[in-house]
C-alpha positions in Angstrom: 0.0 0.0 0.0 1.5 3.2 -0.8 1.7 6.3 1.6 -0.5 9.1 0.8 1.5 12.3 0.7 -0.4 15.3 0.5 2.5 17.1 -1.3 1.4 15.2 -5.0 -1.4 18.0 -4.6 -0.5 21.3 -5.0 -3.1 23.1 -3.9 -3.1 21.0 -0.6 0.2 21.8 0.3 -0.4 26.1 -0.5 -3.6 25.7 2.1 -1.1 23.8 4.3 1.1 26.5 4.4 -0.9 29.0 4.7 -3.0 27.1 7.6 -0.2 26.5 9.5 1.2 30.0 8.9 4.3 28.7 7.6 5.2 25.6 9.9 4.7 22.8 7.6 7.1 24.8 5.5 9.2 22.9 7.9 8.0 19.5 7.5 8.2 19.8 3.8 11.9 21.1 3.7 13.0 17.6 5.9 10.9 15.8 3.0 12.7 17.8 0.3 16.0 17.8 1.9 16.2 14.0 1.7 15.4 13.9 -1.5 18.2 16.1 -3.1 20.5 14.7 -0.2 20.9 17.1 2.0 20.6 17.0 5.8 17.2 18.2 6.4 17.9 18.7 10.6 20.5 21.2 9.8 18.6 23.2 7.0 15.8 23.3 9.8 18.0 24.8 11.9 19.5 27.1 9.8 16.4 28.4 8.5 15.0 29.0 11.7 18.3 30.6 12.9 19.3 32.8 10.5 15.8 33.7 10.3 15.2 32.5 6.5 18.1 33.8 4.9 19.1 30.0 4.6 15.7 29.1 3.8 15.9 31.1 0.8 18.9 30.0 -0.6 17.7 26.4 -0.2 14.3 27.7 -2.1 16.9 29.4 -5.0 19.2 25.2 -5.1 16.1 23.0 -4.6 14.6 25.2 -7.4 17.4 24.9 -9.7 18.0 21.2 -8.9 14.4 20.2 -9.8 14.4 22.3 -12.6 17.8 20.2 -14.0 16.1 17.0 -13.0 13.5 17.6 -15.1 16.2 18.6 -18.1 15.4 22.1 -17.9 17.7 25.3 -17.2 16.5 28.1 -14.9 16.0 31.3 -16.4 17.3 34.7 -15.0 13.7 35.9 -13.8 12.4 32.7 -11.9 14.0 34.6 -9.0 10.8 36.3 -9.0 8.7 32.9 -7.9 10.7 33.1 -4.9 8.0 33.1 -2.9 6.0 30.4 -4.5 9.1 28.4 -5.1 8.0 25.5 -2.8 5.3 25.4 -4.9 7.4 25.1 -7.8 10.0 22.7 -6.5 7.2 20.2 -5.5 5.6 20.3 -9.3 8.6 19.3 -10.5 9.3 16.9 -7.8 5.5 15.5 -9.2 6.8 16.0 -12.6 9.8 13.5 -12.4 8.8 11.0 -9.5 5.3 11.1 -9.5 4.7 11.4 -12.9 3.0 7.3 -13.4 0.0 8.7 -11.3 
């Protein structure tokens, strides 16, 4: 039986984080982390300690990384979907692991 993750829905995880007021932001950067191979306790605690400068550098790597996974290159401009890049990272995380659904 597979594990439903509420991630593979998009518009579930936005309502998530904005429920939560940003803590599952959290939970879904320890999901994400393990993915691309970081450690996900210290980008947690980084995040939270440098009070999201960290967290927006992750948002700028993960977004590049899923962008190459997927055989694309990120343009110039995506820094503008900063702030929706978790958004962004997960649809391409769909995209390339999810994508038999």
């Amino acid at each position: 039986m597979e594990e439903y993750i509420p991630e593979n829905n998009l518009v579930v995880l936005f309502f998530l984080f904005i429920l939560t007021g940003g803590l599952y932001y959290f939970w879904w950067l320890a999901r994400v982390s393990k993915i691309f191979g970081d450690d996900p306790i210290i980008n947690i605690l980084l995040s939270i300690f440098s009070a999201t400068i960290w967290s927006q550098y992750l948002n700028l790597k993960y977004l590049q990384k899923s962008e190459n996974m997927n055989g694309r290159d990120i343009k110039w401009f995506m820094i503008i979907f900063l702030p929706i890049s978790p958004i962004i990272i997960q649809h391409n995380i769909n995209e390339k692991l999810f994508s038999g659904r």
